[in-house]
PAMAR-965625 format. One record per atom (N, C-alpha, C, CB): atom name; x, y, z; chain; residue number from 1. Coordinates in steps of 0.001 Angstrom, whole numbers, plus 500000, padded with zeros to 6 digits. Glycine has a CB too. Example, Ala and Ser with C-alpha at 12.3 -4.5 7.8 and 13.67 -1.06 7.14 Angstrom:
+------+--------+--------+--------+-------+------+
! name !   east !  north !     up ! chain ! resi !
+------+--------+--------+--------+-------+------+
!    N ! 513190 ! 494310 ! 507800 !     A !    1 !
!   CA ! 512300 ! 495500 ! 507800 !     A !    1 !
!    C ! 513200 ! 496700 ! 507800 !     A !    1 !
!   CB ! 511308 ! 495527 ! 509046 !     A !    1 !
!    N ! 512850 ! 497750 ! 507080 !     A !    2 !
!   CA ! 513670 ! 498940 ! 507140 !     A !    2 !
!    C ! 512900 ! 500030 ! 507870 !     A !    2 !
!   CB ! 514084 ! 499402 ! 505725 !     A !    2 !
+------+--------+--------+--------+-------+------+
END
This chain:
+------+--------+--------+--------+-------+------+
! name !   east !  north !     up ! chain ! resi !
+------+--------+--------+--------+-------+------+
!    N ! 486080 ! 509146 ! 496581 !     A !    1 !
!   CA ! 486642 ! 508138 ! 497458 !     A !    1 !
!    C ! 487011 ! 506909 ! 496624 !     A !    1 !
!   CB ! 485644 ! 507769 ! 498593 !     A !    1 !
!    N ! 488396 ! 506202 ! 497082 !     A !    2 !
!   CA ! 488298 ! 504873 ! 496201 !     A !    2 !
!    C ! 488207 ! 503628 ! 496955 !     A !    2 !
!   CB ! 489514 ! 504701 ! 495293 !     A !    2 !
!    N ! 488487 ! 502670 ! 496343 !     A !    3 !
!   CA ! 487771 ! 501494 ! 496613 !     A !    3 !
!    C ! 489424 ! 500492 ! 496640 !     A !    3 !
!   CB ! 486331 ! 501097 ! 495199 !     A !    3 !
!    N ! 489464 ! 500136 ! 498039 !     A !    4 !
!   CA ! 490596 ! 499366 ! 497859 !     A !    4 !
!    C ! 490741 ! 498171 ! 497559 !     A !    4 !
!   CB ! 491151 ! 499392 ! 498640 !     A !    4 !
!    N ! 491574 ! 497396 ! 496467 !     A !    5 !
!   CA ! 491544 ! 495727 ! 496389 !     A !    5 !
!    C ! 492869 ! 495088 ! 496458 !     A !    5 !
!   CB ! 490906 ! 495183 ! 495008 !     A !    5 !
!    N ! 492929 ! 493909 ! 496844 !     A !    6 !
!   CA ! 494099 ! 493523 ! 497209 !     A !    6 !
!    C ! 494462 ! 492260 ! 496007 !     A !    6 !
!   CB ! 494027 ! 493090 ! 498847 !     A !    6 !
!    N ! 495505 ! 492502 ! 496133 !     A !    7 !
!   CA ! 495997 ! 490438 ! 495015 !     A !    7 !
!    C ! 496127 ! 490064 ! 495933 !     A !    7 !
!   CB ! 497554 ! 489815 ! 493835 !     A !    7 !
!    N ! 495310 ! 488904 ! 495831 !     A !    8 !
!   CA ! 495532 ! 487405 ! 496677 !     A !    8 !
!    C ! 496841 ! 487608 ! 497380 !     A !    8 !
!   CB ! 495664 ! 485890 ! 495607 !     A !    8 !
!    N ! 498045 ! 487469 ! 496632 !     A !    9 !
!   CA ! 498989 ! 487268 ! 497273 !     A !    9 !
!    C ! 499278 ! 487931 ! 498147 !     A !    9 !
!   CB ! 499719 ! 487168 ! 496766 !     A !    9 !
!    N ! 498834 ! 489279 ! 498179 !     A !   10 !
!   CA ! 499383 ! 490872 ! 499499 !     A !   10 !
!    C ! 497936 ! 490376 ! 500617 !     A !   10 !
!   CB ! 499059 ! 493515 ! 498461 !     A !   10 !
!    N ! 496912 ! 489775 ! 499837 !     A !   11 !
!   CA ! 496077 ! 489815 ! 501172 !     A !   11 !
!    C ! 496913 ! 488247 ! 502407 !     A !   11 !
!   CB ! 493901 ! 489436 ! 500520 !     A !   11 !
!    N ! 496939 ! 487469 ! 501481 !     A !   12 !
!   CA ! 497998 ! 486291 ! 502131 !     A !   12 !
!    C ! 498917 ! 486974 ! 502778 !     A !   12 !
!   CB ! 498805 ! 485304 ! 501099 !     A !   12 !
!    N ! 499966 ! 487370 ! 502623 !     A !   13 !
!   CA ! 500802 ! 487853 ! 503264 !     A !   13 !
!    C ! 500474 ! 488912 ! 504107 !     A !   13 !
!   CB ! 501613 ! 488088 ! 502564 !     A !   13 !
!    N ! 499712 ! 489768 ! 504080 !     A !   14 !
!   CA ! 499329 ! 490827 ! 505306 !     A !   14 !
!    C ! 498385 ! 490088 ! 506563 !     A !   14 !
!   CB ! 498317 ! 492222 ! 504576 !     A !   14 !
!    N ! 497664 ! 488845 ! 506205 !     A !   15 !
!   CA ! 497469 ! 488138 ! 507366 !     A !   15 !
!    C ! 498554 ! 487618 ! 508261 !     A !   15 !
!   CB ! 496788 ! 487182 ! 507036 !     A !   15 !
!    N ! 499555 ! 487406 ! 507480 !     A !   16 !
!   CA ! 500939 ! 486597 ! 507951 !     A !   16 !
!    C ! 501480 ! 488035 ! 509034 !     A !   16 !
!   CB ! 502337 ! 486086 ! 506219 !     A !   16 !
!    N ! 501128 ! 488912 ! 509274 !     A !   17 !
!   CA ! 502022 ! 490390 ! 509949 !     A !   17 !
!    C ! 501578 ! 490337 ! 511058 !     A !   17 !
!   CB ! 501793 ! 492011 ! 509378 !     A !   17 !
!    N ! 502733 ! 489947 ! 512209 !     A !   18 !
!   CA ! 501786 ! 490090 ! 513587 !     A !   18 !
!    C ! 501688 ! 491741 ! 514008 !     A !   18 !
!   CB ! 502591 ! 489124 ! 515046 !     A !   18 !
!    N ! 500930 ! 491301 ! 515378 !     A !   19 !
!   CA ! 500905 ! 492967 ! 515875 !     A !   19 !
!    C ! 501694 ! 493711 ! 516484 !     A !   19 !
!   CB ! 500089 ! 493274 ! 516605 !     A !   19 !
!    N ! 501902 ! 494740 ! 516645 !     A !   20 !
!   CA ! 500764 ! 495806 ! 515935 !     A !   20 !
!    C ! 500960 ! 496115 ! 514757 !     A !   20 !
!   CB ! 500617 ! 497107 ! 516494 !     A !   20 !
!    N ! 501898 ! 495686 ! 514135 !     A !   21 !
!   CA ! 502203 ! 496040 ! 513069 !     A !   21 !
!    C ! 500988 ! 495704 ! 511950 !     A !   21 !
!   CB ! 503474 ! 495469 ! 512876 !     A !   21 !
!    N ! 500389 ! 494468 ! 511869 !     A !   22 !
!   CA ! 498839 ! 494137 ! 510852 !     A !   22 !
!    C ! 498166 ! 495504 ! 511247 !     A !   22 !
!   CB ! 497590 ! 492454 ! 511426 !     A !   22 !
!    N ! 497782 ! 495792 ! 512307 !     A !   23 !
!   CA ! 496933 ! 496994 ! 512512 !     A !   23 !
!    C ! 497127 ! 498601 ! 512042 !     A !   23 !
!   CB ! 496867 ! 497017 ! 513815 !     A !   23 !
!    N ! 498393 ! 498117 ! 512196 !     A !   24 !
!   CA ! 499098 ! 499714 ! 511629 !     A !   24 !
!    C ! 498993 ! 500174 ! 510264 !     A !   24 !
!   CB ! 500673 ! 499777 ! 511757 !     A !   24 !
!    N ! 499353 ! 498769 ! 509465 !     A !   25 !
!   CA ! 499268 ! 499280 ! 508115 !     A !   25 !
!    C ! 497991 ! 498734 ! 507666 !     A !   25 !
!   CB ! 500474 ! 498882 ! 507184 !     A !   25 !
!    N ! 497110 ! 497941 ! 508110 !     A !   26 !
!   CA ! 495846 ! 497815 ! 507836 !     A !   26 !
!    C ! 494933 ! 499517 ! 507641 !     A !   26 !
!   CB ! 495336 ! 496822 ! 509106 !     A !   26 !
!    N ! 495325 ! 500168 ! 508848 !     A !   27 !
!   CA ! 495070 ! 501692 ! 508998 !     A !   27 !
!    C ! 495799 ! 502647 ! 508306 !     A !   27 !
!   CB ! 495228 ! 502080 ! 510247 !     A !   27 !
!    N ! 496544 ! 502291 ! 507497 !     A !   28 !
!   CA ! 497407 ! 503151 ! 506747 !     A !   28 !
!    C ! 496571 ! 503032 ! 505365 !     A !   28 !
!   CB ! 499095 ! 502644 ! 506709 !     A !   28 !
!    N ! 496588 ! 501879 ! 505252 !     A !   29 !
!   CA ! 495725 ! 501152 ! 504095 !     A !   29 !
!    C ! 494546 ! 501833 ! 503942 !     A !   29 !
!   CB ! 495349 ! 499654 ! 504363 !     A !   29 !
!    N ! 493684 ! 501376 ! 504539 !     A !   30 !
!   CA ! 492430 ! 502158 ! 504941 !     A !   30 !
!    C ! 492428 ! 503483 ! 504662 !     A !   30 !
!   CB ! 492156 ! 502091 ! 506287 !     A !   30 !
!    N ! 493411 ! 504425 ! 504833 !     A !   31 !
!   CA ! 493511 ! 506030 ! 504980 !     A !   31 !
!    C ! 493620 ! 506469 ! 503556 !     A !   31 !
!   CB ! 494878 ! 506612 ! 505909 !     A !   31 !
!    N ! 494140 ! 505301 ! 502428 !     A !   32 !
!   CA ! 494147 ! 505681 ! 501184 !     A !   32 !
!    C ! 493079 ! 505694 ! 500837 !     A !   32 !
!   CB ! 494794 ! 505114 ! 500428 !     A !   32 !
!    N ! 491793 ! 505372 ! 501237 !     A !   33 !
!   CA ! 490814 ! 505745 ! 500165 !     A !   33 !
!    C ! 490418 ! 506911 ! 499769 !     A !   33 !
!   CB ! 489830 ! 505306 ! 500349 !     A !   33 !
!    N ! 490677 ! 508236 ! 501465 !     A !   34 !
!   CA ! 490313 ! 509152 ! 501252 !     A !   34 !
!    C ! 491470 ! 510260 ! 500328 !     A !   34 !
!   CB ! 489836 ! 509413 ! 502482 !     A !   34 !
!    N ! 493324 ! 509792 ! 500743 !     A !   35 !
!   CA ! 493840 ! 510281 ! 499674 !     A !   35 !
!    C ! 494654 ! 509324 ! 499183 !     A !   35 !
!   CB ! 494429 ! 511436 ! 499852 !     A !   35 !
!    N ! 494909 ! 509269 ! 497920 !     A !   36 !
!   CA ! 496176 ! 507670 ! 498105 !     A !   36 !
!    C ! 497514 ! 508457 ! 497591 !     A !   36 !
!   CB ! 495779 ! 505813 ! 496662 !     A !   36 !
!    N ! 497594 ! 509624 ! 497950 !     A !   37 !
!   CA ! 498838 ! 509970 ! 498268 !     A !   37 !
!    C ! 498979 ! 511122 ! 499265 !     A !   37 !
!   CB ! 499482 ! 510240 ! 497103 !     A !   37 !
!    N ! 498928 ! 510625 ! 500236 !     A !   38 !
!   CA ! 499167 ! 511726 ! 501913 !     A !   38 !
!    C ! 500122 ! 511936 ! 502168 !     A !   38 !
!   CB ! 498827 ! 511340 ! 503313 !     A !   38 !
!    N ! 500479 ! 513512 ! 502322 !     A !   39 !
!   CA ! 501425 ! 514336 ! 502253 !     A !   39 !
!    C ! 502065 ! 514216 ! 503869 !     A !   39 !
!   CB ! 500844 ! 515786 ! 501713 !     A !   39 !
!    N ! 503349 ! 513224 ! 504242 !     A !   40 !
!   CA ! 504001 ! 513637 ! 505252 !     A !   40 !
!    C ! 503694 ! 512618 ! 505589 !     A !   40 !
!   CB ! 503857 ! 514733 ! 505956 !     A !   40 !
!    N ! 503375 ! 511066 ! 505011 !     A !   41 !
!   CA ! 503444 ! 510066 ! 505365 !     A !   41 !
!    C ! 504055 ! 508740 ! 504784 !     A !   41 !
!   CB ! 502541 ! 510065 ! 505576 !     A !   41 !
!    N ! 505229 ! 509378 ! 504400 !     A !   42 !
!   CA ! 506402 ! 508876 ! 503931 !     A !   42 !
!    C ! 506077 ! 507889 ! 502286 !     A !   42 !
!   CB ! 507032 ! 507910 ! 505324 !     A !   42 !
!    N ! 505254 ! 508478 ! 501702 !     A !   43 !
!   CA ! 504676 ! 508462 ! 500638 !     A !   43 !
!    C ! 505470 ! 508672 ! 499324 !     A !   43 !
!   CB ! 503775 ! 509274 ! 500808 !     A !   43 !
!    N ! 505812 ! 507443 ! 498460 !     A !   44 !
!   CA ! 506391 ! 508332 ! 496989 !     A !   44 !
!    C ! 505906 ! 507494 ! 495906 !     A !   44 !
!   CB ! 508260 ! 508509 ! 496770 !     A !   44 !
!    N ! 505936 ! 508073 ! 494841 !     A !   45 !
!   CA ! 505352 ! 508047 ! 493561 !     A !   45 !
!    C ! 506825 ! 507113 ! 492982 !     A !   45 !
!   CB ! 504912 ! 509832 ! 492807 !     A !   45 !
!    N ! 506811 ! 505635 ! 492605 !     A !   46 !
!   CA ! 507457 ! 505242 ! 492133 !     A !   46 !
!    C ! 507761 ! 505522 ! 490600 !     A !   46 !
!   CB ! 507232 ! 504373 ! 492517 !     A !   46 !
!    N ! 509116 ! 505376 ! 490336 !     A !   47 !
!   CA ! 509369 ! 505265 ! 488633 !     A !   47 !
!    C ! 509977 ! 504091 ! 487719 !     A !   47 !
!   CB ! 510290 ! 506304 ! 488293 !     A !   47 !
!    N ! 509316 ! 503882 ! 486694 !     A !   48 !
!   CA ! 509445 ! 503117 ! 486099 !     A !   48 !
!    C ! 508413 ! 503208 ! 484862 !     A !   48 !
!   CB ! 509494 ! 502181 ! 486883 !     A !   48 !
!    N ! 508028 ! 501347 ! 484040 !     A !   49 !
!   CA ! 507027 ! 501407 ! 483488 !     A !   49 !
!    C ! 506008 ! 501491 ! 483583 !     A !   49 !
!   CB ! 506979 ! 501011 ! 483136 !     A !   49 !
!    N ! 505535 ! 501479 ! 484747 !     A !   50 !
!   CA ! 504184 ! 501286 ! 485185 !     A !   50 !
!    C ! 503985 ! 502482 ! 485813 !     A !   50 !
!   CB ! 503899 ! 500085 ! 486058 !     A !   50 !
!    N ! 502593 ! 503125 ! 485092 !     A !   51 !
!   CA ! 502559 ! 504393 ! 485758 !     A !   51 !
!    C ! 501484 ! 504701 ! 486818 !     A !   51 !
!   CB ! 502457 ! 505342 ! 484775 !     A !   51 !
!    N ! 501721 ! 505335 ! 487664 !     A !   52 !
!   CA ! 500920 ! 505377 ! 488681 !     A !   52 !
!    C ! 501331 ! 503869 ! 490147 !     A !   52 !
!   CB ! 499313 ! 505288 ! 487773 !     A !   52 !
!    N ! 502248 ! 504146 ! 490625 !     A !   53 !
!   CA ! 503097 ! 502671 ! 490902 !     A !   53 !
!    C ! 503115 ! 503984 ! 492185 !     A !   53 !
!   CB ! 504883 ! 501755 ! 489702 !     A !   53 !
!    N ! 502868 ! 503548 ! 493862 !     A !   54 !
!   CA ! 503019 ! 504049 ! 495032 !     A !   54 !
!    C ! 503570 ! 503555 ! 495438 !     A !   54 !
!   CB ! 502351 ! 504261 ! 495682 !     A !   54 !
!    N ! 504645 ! 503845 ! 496895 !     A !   55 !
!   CA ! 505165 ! 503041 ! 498099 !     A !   55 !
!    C ! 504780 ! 503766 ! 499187 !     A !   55 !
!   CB ! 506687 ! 502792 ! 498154 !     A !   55 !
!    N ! 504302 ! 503477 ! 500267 !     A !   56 !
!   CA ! 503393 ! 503688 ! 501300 !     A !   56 !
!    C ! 504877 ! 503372 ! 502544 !     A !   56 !
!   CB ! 501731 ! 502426 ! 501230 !     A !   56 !
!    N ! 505844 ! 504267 ! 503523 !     A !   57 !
!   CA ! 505882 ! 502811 ! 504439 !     A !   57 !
!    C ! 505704 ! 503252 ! 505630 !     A !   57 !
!   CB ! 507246 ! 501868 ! 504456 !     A !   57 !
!    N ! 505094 ! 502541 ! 506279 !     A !   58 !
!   CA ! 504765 ! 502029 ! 507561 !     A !   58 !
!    C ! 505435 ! 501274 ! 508515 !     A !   58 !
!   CB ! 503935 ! 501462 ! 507428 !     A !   58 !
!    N ! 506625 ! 502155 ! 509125 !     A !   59 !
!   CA ! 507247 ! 501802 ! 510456 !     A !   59 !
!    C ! 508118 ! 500682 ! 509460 !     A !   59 !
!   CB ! 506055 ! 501171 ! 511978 !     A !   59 !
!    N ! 508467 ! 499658 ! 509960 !     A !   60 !
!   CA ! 509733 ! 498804 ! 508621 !     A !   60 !
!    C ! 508920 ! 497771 ! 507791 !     A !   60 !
!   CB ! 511284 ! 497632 ! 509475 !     A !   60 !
!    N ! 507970 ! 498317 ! 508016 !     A !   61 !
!   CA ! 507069 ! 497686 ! 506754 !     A !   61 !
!    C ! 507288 ! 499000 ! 505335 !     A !   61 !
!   CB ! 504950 ! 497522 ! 507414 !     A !   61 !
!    N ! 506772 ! 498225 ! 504292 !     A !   62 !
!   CA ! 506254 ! 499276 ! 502956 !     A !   62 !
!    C ! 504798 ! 497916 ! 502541 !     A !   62 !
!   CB ! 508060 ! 499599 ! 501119 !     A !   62 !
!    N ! 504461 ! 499073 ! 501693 !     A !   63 !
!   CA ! 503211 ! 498842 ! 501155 !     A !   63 !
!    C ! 503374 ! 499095 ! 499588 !     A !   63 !
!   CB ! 502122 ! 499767 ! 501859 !     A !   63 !
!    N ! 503366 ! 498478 ! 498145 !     A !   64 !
!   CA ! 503324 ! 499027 ! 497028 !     A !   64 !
!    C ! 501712 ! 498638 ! 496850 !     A !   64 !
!   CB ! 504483 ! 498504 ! 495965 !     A !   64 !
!    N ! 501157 ! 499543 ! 495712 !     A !   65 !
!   CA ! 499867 ! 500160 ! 495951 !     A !   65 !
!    C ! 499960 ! 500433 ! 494092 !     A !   65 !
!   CB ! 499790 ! 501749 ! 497331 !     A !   65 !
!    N ! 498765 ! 500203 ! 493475 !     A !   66 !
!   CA ! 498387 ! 500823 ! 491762 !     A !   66 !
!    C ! 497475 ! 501960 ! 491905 !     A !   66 !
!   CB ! 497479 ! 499619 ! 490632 !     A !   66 !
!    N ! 497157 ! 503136 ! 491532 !     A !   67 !
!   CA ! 496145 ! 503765 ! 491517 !     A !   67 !
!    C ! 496034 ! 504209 ! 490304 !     A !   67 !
!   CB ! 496071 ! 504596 ! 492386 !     A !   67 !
!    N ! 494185 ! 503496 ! 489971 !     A !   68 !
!   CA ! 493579 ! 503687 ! 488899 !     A !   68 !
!    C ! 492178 ! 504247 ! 489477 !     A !   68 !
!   CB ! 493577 ! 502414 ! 488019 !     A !   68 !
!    N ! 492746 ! 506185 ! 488231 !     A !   69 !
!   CA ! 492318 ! 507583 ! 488748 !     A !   69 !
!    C ! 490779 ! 507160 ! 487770 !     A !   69 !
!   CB ! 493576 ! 509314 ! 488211 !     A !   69 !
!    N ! 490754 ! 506149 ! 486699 !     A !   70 !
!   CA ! 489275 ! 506562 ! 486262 !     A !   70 !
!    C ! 488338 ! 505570 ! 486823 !     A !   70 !
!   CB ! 489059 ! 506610 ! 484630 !     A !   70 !
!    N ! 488483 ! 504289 ! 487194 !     A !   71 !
!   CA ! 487795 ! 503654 ! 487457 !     A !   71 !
!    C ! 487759 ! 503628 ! 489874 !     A !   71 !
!   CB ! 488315 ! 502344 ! 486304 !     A !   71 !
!    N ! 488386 ! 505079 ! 490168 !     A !   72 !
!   CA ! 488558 ! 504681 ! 491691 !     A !   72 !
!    C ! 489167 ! 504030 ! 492316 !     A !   72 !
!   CB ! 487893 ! 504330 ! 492143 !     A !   72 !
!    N ! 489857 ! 503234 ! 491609 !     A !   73 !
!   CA ! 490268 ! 501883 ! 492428 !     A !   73 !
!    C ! 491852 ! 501879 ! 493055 !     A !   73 !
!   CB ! 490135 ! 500513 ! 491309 !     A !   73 !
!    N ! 492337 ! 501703 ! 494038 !     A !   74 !
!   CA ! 493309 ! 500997 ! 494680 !     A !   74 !
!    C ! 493700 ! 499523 ! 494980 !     A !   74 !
!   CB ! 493221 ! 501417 ! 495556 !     A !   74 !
!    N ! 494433 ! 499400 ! 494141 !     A !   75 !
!   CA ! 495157 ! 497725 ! 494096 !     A !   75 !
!    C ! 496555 ! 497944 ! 494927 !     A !   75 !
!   CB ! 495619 ! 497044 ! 492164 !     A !   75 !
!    N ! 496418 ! 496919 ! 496158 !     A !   76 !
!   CA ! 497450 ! 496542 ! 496862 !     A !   76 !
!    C ! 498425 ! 495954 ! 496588 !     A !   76 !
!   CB ! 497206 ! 496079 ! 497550 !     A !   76 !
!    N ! 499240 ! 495747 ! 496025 !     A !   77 !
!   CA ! 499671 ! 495094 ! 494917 !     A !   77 !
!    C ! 501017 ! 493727 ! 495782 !     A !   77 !
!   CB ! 500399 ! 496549 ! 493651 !     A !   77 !
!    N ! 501502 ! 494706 ! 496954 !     A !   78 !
!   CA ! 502512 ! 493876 ! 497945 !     A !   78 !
!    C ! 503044 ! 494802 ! 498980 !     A !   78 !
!   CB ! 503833 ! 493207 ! 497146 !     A !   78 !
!    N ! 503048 ! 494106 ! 500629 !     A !   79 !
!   CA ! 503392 ! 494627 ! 501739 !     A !   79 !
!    C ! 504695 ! 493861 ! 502032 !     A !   79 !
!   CB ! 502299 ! 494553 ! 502759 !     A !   79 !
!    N ! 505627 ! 494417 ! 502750 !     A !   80 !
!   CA ! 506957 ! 493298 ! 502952 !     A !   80 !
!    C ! 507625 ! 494038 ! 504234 !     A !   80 !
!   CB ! 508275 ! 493178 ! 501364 !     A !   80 !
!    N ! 508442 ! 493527 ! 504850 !     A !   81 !
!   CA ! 509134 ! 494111 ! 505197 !     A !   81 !
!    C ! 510180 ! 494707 ! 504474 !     A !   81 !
!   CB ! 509329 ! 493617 ! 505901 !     A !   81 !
!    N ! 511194 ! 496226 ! 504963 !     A !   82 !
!   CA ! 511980 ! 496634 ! 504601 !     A !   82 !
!    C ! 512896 ! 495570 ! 504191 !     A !   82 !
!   CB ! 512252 ! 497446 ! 505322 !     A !   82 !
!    N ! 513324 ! 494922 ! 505053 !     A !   83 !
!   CA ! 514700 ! 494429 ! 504692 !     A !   83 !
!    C ! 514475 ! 493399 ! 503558 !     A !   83 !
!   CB ! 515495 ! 493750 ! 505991 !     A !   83 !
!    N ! 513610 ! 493102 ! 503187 !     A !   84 !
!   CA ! 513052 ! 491968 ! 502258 !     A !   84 !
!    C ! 513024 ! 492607 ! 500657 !     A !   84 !
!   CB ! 511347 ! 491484 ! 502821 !     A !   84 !
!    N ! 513251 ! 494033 ! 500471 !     A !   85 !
!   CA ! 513741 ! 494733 ! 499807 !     A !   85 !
!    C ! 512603 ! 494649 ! 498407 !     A !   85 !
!   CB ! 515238 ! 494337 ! 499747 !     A !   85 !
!    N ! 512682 ! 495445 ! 497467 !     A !   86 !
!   CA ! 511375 ! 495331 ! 496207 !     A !   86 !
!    C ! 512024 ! 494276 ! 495558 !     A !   86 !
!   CB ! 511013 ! 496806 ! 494996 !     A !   86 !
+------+--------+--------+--------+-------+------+
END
């Protein structure tokens, strides 16, 4: 199981999300500990330099996400809306 953490800045801004939408991806969030990449939940493995780089999205929200496989951990890294674009 991993252990989710947020940067300051994604936890700031995911307070800022009214409802239902805070709840939704709060629970989406949450669901990564048991996989942090769930199959059929609009889930992809970003590319670039940074490896191990997720996008999660949730209804016209997204979620980018770090997963680090030796130490457990999930870093939240930034939630936005779609149109607000990476």
């Amino acid at each position: 199981m991993f252990n989710i953490l947020f940067r300051q800045q994604a936890a700031k801004r995911l307070l800022k999300i009214n409802e239902p939408y805070f709840s939704a991806i709060k629970k989406e969030i949450l669901l990564l500990q048991k996989n942090y990449f769930p199959a059929g939940k609009n889930c992809k493995r970003l590319q670039g330099k940074e490896k191990d780089l997720y996008r999660i999205r949730i209804g016209n929200y997204r979620s980018l996400y770090h997963v680090d496989h030796g130490k457990k951990i999930i870093t939240v890294l930034r939630t936005f809306n779609r149109n607000e674009g990476y």
